[in-house]
C-alpha positions in Angstrom: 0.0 0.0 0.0 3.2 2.7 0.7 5.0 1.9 -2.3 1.9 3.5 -5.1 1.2 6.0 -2.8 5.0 7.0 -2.6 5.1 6.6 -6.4 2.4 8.7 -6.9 4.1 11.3 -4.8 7.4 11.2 -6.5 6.2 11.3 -10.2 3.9 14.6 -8.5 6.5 16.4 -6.9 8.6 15.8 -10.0 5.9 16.9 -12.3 5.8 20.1 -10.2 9.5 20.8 -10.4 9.0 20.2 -14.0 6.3 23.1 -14.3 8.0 25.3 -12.0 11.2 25.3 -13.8 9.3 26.5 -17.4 8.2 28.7 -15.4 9.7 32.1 -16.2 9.3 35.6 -18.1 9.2 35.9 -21.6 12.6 36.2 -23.2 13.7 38.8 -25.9 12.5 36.5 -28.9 10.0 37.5 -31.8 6.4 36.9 -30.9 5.4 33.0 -31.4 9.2 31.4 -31.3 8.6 28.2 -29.8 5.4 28.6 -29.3 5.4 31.2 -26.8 2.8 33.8 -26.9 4.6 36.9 -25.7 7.8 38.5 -27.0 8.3 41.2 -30.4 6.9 42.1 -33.3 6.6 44.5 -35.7 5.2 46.3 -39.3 6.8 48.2 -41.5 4.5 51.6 -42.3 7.1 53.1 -44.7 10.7 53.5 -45.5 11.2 55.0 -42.0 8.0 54.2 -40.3 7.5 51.3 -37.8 5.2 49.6 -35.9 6.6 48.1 -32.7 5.6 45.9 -30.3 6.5 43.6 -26.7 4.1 41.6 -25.2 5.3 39.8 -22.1 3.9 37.1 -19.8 2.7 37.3 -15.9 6.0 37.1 -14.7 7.7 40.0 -17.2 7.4 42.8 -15.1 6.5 46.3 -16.9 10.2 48.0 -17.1 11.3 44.3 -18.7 8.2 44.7 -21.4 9.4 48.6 -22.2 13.4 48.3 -22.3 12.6 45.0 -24.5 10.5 47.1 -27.0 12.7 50.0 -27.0 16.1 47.7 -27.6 14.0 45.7 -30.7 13.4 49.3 -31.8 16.8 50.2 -31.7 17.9 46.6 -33.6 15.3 47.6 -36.5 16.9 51.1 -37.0 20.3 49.4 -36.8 19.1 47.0 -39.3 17.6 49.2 -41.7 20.6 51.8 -41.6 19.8 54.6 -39.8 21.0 55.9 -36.2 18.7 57.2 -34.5 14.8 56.5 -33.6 12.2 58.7 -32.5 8.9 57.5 -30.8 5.6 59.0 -32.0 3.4 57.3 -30.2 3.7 55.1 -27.6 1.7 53.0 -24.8 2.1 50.2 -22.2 -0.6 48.6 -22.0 -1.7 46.3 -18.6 -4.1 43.4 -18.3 -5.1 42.4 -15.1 -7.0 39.7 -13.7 -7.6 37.9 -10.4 -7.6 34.2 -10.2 -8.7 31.8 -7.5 -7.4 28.5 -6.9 -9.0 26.7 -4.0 -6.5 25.6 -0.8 -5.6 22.1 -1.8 -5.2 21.4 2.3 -8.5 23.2 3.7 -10.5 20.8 1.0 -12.3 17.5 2.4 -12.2 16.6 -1.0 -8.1 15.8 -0.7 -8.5 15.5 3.1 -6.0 12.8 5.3 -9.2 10.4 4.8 -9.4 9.8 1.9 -11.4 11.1 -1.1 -15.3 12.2 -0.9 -15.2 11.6 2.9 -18.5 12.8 4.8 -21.6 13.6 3.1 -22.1 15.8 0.0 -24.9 17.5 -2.1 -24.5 18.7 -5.7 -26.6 21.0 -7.5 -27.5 21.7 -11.4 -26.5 25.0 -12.7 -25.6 26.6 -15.7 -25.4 23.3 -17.8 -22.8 21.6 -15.1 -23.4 19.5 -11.6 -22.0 21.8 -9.1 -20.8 20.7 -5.3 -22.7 22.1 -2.2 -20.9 22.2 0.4 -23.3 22.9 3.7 -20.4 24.0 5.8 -19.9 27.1 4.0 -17.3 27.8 1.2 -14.2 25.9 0.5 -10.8 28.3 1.2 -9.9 30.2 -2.1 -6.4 31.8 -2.4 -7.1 34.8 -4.7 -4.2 36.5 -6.5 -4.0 39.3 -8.8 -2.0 38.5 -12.7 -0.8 41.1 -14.3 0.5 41.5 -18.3 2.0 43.9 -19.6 2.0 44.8 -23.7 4.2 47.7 -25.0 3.6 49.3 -28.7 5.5 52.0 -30.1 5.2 53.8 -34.0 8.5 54.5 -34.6 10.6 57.3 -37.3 13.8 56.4 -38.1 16.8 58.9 -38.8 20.0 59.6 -40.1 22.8 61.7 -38.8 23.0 62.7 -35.6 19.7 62.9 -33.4 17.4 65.4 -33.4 18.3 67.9 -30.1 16.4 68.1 -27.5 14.0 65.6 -28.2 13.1 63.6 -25.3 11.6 60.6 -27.5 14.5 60.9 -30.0 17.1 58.1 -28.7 20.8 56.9 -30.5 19.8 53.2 -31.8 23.8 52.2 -31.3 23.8 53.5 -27.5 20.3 51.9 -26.7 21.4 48.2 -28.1 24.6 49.1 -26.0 22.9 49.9 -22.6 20.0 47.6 -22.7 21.3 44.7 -24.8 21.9 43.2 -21.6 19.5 43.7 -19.6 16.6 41.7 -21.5 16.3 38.6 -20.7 17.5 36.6 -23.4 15.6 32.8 -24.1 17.3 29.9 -22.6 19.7 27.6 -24.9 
């Protein structure tokens, strides 16, 4: 009787570590690589026009999302052969939601006992059997996820930048100072 229940534990607690370990921001990688939903993109308006974007994951915090946009900004002036970008318009955009996950220990349901110990009532609602429970609520842990998207139009120059200009930035210096900062994907 100990051996599948310690079986069961192990291949859980290494399924766990598993998930925890993919766990992590998005990296500095073009939108879709891999099959990850966040990271850059962009569209070319004109000649010296682009469309920029950064779209990071729950655990990409906001300053990671706006240095990542401006440094793919900077690598598509670079790119193009120009030195120096100016932003014309440009947002950070947050999503937020709350999600609730019930207390896996305060449930009878995975209680010391054994599963479905004690009596229990369901009810039919909204097309699905829900549980009752009669001694009140089950304990929810409610936390609040935040994303963060970052979109920038973009004019590209040559020469020296414009003077004075607070949204006018040097693409060579930007790649420079942020370059490695981003978080970069894992090999």
């Amino acid at each position: 009787m100990k051996a599948p229940f310690l079986k069961t534990l192990a291949i859980t607690a290494v399924a766990g570590l598993t998930l925890a370990a993919c766990a992590t921001a998005t990296p500095y990688q073009p939108a879709g690589f891999n099959g990850q939903r966040g990271g850059y993109a962009e569209q070319r308006l004109e000649n010296d026009r682009y469309r920029v974007s950064f779209s990071g994951n729950s655990l990409t915090s906001r300053e990671q999302v706006e240095m990542s946009l401006l440094l793919r900004s900077a690598e598509l002036t670079a790119e193009s052969g120009y030195d120096w970008f100016a932003t014309v318009n440009r947002a950070t955009d947050r999503d937020t939601r709350f999600v609730g996950s019930p207390d896996p220990f305060y449930s009878r349901y995975n209680s010391f006992y054994g599963p479905y110990w004690g009596p229990s009532w369901r009810y039919y609602r909204g097309g699905f059997w829900r549980p009752f429970d009669p001694w009140g609520p089950n304990d929810f842990d409610v936390r609040q996820v935040d994303r963060y998207e970052a979109s920038a139009e973009i004019v590209m120059g040559r020469g020296p930048k414009p003077a004075g200009d607070p949204n006018a930035f040097d693409a060579r210096e930007v790649i420079q100072n942020l370059g490695p900062r981003v978080t970069r994907p894992m090999p």
